[in-house]
TORNUDO-406602 format. One record per residue (C-alpha): x, y, z. Coordinates in steps of 0.1 Angstrom, whole numbers, plus 5000, padded with zeros to 4 digits. Layout:
N
XYZ...
END
This chain:
244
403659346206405159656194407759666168410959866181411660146161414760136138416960346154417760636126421360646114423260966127425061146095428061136090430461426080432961316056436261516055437361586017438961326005443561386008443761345968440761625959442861845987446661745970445161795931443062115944446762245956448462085924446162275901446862595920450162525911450062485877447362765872450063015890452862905871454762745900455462455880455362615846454662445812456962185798458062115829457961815851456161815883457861685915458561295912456161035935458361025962458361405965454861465964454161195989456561356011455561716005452061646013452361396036450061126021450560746004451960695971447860595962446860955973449561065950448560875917444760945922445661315921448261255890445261075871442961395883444961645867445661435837441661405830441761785836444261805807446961965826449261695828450861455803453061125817456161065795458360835799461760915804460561245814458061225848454961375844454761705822452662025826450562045796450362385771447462585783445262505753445062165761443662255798439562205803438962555807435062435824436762255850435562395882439262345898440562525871438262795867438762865900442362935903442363135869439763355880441863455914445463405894447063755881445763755851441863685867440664015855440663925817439163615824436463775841436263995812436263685790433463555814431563835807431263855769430663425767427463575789426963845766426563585736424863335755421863495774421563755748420363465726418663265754416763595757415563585726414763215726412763325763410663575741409963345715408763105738407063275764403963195775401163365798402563125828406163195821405763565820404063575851406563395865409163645851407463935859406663815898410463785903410964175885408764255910410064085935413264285926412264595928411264535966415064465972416764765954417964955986419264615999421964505978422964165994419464045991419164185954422063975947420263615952416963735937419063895906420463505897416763415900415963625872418363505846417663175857413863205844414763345816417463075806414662815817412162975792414762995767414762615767418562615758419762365785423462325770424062715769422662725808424862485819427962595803427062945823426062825853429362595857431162925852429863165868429362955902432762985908433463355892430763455921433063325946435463605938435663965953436564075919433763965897430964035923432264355935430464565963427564685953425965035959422565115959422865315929423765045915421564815921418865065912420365075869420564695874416964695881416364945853418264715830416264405843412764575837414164635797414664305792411664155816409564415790410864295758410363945770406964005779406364185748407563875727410064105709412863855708415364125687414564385718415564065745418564035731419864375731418564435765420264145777423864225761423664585774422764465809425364245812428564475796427064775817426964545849429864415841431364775836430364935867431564605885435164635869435764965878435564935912439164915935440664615933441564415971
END
């Protein structure tokens, strides 16, 4: 006799859950200066009222922000926004809302020079260490580029893939994280990935096939200047463009 066949359990969706969407709004908030520092922010009862949701819902978002650093609990005085310097700055929650507040531009600008420094070394590191595999690798994926100049939203995907090799080589797992975590949400911003042209596209690739060569070349002083000028002159042409 047969054995039935287990029936396959249908996925479910889960909705967020209400805390991540009251601290996502909280953080906003703060970031924005809504509830400035030193302050208080609304007590319990308000923000279960405000937002609708149980006096749990409420606490789980206060202990959210506090691991995020922007909120202290004294008592006597309700719970306090924190001084800036005490935020975690890696936070993607955080990140987020500075890179889309008013002052987003200069940390996009701040965003762009921690690059600078990082992958300007991890390019040197990726020269160092290159091997015939990892160059190939490298140089299938320049190549790959090139086929993509004249179509910019495709370039964009491939482009990540390329410093992504070359952090891999580099073998400098804590420096790729810390960029990754920040520049995953910096992408979702109109202002630090801009609209790109053609033209532009095409001194990216010029820029790519400097560093691509120095790597190759095992020149680890020449990967590291190509990197830091493709990543201020990106960053340059990018910044200049109208703001929406």
């Amino acid at each position: 006799m047969d054995k039935a066949t287990p029936a396959v359990p249908q996925r479910v969706r889960r909705r967020p859950r209400l805390s991540t969407a009251v601290v996502e709004d909280l953080v906003n908030a703060i970031v924005m200066g809504t509830y400035p520092i030193g302050t208080a922010l609304p007590p319990e009862n308000m923000l279960c009222d405000m937002y609708d949701v149980s006096r749990t819902v409420v606490r789980e978002a206060t202990t959210a922000l506090t691991e995020k650093g922007l909120v202290v609990s004294q008592q006597g005085r309700g719970t306090i926004v924190r001084d800036s310097r005490a935020w975690n700055m890696l936070d993607p929650m955080i990140l987020s809302a500075l890179f889309q507040g008013e002052e987003g531009l200069l940390y996009l600008d701040n965003l762009s020079e921690v690059r600078s420094l990082l992958e300007s070394a991890m390019a040197a590191k990726a020269a160092a260490n290159a091997t015939p595999e990892s160059v190939a690798e490298l140089t299938a994926q320049i190549d790959r580029l090139e086929e993509l100049v004249t179509l910019p939203s495709a370039y964009v995907h491939e482009d990540l893939k390329f410093h992504d090799i070359i952090m891999r080589m580099s073998g400098d797992r804590l420096s790729k994280a810390i960029i990754d975590g920040i520049q995953s949400e910096a992408l979702r911003t109109h202002g630090y990935s801009g609209k790109l042209s053609v033209e532009h596209v095409r001194a990216t690739q010029a820029a790519h096939r400097k560093v691509h060569d120095a790597i190759a070349a095992r020149d680890p002083e020449g990967a590291a200047a190509a990197m830091r000028e493709h990543i201020a002159g990106s960053w340059e042409k990018r910044r200049s463009q109208p703001r929406g």
